[in-house]
C-alpha positions as CSV (number, residue, x, y, z in Angstrom):
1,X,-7.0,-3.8,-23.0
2,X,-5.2,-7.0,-23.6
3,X,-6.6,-10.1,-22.1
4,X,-4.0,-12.0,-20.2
5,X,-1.4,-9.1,-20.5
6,X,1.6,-8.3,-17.6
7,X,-1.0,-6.3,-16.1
8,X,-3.7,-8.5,-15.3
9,X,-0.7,-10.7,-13.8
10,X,0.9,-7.9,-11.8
11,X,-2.8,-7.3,-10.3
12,X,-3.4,-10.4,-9.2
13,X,0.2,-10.9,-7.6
14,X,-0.6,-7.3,-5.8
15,X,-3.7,-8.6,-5.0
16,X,-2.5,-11.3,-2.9
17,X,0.6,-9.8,-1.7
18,X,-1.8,-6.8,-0.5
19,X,-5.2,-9.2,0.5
20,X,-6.8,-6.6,-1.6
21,X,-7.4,-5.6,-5.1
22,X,-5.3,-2.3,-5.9
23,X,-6.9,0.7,-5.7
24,X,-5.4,2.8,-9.3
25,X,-5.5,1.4,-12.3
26,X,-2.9,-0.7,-13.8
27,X,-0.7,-0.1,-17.3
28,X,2.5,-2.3,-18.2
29,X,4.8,-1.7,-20.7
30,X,2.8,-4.5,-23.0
31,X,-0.1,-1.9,-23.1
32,X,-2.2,-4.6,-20.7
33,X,-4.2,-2.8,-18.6
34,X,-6.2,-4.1,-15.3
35,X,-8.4,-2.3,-13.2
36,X,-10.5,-2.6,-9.8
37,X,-14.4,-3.2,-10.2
38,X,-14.6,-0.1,-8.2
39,X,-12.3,2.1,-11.2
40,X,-14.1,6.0,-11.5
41,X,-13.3,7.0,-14.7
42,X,-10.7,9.5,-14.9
43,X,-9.0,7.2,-11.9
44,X,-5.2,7.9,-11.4
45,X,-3.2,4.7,-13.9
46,X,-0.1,3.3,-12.4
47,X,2.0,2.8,-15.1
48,X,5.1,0.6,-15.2
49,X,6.7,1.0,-18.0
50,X,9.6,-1.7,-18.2
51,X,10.2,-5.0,-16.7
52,X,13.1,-3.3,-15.1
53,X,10.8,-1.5,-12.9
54,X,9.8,-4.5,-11.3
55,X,13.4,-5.5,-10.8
56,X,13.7,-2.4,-8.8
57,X,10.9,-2.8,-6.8
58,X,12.2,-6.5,-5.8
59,X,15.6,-5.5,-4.6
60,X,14.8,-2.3,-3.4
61,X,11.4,-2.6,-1.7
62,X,9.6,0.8,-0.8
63,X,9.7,4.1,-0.8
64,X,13.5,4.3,-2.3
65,X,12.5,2.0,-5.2
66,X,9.5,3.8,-5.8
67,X,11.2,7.2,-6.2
68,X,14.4,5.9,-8.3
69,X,11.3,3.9,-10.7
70,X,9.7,7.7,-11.2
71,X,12.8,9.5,-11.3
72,X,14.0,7.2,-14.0
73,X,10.6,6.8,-16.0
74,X,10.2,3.8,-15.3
75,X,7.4,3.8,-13.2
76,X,4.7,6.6,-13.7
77,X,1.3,7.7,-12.9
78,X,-0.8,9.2,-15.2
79,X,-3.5,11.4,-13.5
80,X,-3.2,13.0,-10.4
81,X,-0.1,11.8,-8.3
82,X,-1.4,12.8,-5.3
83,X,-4.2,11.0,-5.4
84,X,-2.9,8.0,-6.5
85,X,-0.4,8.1,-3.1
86,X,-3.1,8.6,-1.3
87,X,-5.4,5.4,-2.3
88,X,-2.1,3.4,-2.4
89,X,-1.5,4.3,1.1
90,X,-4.3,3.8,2.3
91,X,-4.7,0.3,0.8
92,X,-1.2,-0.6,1.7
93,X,-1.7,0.8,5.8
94,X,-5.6,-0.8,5.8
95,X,-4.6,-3.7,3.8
């Protein structure tokens, strides 16, 4: 894990954008990774692999920039999609 990496940045902004700590694990493209205290291991890993990704996100904010960020590769999730949906749902509707 490196210390001060994208990911560890990208967590924090989700953090406060959300009002709570994200419920996957995080992977950027640096190889940072950032993960809630509450992590099982095993836990589904978002994984954003390029800067680019994030550009998508910004101008095209839910579910349509999610699905062109995996359909692209550019966004990923490495365990079990479903449940990674899931706990980001449920973060994101609970907030």
């Amino acid at each position: 894990m490196t210390a001060g990496g994208a990911a560890q940045h990208l967590s924090a902004l989700l953090t406060d954008l959300l009002g709570t700590p994200l419920p996957v694990r995080l992977r950027a493209w640096d190889g940072s990774e950032s993960a809630p205290g509450d992590s099982a291991p095993g836990a589904p890993v978002l994984v954003v692999r390029s800067r680019r990704a994030l550009r998508r996100l910004l101008w095209q904010p839910g579910e349509l920039g999610l699905a062109e960020g995996y359909i692209t590769g550019d966004l990923d999730v490495d365990g079990d999609l479903a449940d990674a949906l899931r706990a980001v749902w449920r973060t994101v509707r609970t907030g």
